[in-house]
C-alpha positions as CSV (number, residue, x, y, z in Angstrom):
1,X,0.1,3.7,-13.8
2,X,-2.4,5.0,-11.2
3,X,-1.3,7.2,-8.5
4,X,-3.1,6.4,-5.4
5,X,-2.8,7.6,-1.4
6,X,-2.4,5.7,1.9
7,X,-5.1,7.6,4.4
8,X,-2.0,7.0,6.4
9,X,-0.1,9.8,5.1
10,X,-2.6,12.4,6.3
11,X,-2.9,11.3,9.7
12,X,-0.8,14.9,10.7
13,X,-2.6,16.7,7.8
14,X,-4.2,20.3,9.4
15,X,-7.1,22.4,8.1
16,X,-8.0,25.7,8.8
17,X,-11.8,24.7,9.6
18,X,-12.0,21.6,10.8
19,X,-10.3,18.1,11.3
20,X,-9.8,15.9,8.3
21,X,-12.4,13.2,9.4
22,X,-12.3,9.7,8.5
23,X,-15.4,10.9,5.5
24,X,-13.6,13.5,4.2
25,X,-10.4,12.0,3.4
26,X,-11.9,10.4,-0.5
27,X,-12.9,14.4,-1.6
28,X,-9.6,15.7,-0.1
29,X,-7.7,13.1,-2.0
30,X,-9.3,13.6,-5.0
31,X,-10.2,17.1,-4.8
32,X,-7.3,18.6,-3.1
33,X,-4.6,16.6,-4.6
34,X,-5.4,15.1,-8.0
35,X,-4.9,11.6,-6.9
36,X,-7.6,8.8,-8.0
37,X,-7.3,6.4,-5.3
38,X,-7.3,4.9,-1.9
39,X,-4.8,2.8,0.7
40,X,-7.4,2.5,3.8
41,X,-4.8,1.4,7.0
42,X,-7.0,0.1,9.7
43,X,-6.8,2.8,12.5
44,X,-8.4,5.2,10.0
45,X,-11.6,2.4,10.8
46,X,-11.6,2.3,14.5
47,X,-15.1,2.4,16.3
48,X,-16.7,1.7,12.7
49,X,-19.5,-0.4,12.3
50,X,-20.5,-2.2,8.9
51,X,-22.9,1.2,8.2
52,X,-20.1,3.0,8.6
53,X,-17.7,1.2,6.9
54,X,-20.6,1.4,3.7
55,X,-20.6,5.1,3.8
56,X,-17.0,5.3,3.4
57,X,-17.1,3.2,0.4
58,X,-19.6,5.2,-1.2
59,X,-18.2,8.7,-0.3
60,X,-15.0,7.3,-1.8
61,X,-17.2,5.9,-5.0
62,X,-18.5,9.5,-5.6
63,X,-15.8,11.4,-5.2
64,X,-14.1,9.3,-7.7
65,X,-11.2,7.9,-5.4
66,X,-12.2,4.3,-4.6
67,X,-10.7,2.3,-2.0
68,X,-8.9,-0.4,-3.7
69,X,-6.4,-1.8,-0.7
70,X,-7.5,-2.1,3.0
71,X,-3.8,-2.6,4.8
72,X,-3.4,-4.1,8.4
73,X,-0.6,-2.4,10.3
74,X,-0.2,-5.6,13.3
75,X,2.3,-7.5,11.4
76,X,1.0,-11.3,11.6
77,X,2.7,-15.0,12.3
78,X,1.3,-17.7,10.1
79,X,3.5,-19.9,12.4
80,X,2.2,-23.3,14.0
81,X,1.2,-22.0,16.9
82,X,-0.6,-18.2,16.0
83,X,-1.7,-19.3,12.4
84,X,-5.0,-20.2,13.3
85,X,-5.1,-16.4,14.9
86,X,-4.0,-14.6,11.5
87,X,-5.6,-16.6,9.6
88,X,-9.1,-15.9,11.4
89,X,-7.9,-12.3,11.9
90,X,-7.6,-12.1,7.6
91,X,-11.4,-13.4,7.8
92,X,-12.3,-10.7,9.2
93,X,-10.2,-7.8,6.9
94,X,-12.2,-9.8,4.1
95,X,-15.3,-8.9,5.5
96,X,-14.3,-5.2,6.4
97,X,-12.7,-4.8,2.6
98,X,-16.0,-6.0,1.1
99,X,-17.9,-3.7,3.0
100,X,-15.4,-0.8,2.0
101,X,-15.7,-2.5,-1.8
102,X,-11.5,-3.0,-1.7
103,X,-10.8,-5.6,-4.3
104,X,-7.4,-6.5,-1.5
105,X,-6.2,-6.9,1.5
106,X,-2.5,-6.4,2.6
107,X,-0.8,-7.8,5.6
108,X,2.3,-7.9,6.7
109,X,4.1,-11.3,8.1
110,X,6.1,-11.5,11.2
111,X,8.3,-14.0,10.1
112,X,9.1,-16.1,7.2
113,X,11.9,-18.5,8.5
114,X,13.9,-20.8,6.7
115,X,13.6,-23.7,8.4
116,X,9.4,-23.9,8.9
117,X,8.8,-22.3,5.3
118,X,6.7,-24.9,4.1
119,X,4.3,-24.4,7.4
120,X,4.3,-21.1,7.2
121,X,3.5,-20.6,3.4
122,X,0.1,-23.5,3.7
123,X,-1.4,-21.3,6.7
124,X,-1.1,-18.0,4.3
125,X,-2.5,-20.3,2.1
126,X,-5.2,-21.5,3.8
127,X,-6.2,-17.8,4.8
128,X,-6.9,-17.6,1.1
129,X,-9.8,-19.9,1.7
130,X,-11.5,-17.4,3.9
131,X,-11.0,-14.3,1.3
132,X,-12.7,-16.6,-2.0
133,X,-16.5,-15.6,-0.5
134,X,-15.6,-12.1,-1.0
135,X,-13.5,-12.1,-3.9
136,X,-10.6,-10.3,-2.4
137,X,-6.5,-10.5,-3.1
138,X,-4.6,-11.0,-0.3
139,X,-1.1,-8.9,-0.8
140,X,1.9,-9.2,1.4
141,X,4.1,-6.6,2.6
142,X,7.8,-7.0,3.2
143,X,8.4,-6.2,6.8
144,X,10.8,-6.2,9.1
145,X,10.2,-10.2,10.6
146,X,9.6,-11.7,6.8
147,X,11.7,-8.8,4.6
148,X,14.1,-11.5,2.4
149,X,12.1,-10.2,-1.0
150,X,13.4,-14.0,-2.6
151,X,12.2,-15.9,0.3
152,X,8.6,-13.8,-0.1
153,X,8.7,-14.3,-3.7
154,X,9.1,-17.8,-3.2
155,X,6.1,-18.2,-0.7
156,X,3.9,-16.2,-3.6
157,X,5.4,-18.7,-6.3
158,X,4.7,-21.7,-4.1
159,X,1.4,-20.6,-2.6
160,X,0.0,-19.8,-6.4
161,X,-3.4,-18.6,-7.5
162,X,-4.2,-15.3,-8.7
163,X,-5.7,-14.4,-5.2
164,X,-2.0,-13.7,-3.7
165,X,0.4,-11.6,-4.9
166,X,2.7,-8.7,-3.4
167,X,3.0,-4.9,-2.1
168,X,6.4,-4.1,-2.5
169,X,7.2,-0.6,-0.4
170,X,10.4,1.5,-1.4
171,X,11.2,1.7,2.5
172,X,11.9,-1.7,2.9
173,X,13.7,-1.7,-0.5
174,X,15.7,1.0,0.5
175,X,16.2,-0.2,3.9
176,X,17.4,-4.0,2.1
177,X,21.1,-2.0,0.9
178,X,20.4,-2.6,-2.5
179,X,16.6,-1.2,-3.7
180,X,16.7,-1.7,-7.3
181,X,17.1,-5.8,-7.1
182,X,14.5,-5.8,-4.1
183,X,11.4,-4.5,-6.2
184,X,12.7,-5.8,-9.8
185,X,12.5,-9.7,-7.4
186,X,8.9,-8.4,-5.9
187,X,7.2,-6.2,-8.3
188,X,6.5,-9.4,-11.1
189,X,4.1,-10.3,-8.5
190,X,2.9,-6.8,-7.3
191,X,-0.8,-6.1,-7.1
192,X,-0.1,-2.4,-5.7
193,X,3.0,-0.9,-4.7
194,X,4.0,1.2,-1.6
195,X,5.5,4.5,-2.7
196,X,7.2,5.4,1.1
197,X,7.9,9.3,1.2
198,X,9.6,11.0,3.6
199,X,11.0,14.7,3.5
200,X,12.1,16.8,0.0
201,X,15.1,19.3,0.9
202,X,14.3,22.6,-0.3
203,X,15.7,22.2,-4.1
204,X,12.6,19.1,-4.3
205,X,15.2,16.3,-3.7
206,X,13.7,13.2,-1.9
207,X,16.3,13.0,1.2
208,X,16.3,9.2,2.0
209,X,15.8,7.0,-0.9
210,X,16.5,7.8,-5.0
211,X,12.3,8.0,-5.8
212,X,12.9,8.1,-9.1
213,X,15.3,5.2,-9.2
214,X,12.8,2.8,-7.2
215,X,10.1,3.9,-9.6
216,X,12.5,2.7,-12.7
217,X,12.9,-0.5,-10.9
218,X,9.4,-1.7,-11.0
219,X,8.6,-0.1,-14.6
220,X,12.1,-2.3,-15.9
221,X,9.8,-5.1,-14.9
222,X,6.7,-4.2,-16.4
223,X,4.4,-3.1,-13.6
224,X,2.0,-0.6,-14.3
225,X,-0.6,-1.2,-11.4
226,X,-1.2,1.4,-8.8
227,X,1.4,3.1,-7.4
228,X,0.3,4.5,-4.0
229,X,2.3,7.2,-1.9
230,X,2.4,6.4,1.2
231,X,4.0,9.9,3.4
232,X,5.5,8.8,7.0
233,X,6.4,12.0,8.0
234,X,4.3,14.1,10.7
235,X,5.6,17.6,9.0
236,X,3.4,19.4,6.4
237,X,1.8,16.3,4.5
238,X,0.3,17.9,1.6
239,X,3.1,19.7,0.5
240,X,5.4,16.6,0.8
241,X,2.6,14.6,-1.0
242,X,2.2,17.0,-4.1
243,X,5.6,16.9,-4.3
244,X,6.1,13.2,-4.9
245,X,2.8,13.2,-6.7
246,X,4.3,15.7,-9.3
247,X,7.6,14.0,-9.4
248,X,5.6,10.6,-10.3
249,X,3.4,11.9,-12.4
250,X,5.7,13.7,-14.7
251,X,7.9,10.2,-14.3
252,X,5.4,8.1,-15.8
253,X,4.5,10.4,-18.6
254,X,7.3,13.1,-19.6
255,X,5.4,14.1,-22.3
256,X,2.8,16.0,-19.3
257,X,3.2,18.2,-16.9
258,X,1.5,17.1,-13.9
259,X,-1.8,18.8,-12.7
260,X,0.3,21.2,-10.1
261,X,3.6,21.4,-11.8
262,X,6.5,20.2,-12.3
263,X,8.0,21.5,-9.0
264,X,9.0,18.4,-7.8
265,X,11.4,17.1,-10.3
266,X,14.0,15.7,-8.6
């Protein structure tokens, strides 16, 4: 399993020098933290042109860290009325994720509801149309409009195709009462997975969700794709995020320390 980060989580991250600019952020990642991978979120992209968006890609390409997920933070309505707007707004992550050479885009939907399932799930559907001239995955996130995991599996199942699949995140899981069953009903059909982080208390425990626990939940199912931490808090980033890198790391493979230590064991 690949350990990955959202640029997300270092959107409070300080250096003594200078700002952690939008080009810097692959050579930190992979420099400064041992990580081999990229979540871009779209405000990290604001006021970038294609060029721009290019030399991101191939900053991230040698530094090692590619970008392999560009994730949309406006949650969007597939709905009568606003599909033909989310649909033509997924267009255009296409185009930005091939520019950024990110194999998938992730979105998350507004709503899901019962009663218009069938109309909602053939808009997402026929938003699929306008990722096939770039090759790109579309991945949906569990949010808080369309967050039933069964009723998002069931739009995956129905929709079919290898070009959709899911993004499971541990927040919502946790958030859902009962984690484990959320991912083990998600992750069969996870492309990447959303390891949410918030604060470790002093001893290295995670203090809102069992990390370890979620991380079982997915592996009990056989995923094995990228796992990508994903920190939401706005107090000391790195340290939070080598923390939850070493507790994954030495998760996946006890046999290893990880790179840092083990310091985050929970």
């Amino acid at each position: 399993m690949l350990l990955t980060l959202s640029t997300r989580s270092l959107q409070h991250a300080k250096r003594a020098k200078a700002p952690l600019g939008p080009m810097d952020v692959p050579d930190f990642v992979a420099e400064e933290l041992g990580l081999k991978g990229l979540n871009v979120h779209t405000p990290l992209l604001k006021g970038m042109v294609p060029r721009d968006l290019e030399a991101l890609r191939d900053r991230a390409d040698r530094a090692r860290c590619p970008i392999l997920v560009l994730v949309d933070e406006t949650a969007l309505d597939f709905g009568p009325d606003s599909g033909p707007a989310s649909i033509e707004r997924v267009a255009k992550l296409g185009l930005c994720a091939s520019k950024l050479g990110a194999p998938a885009v992730a979105v998350e939907l507004a709503l899901l509801p019962e009663a218009q399932f069938d109309a909602y799930a053939a808009n997402v559907k026929r938003s699929l149309a306008a990722l096939d001239k770039f090759d790109t995955h579309l991945l949906v996130r569990p949010g808080q409009g369309a967050g039933d995991p069964q009723r998002l599996a069931d739009m995956i199942k129905k929709i079919g195709g290898f070009r959709i699949g899911s993004m499971p995140t541990f927040a919502h899981a946790a958030a859902s009462g009962d984690a484990a069953d959320t991912l083990r009903r998600l992750a069969p059909y996870a492309q990447a997975v959303e390891a949410s982080v918030k604060g470790f208390s002093k001893a290295g425990k995670h203090q809102s969700w069992d990390l370890a626990g979620c991380l079982d939940a997915i592996r009990n199912v056989g995923y094995q794709n990228t796992l990508c931490i994903d920190y939401a808090g706005k107090t000391d980033p790195v340290g939070n995020i080598e923390r939850a890198r070493d507790l994954f790391a030495k998760a996946i493979d006890p046999g290893e320390d990880a790179e840092a230590g083990d310091e985050g064991d929970e």
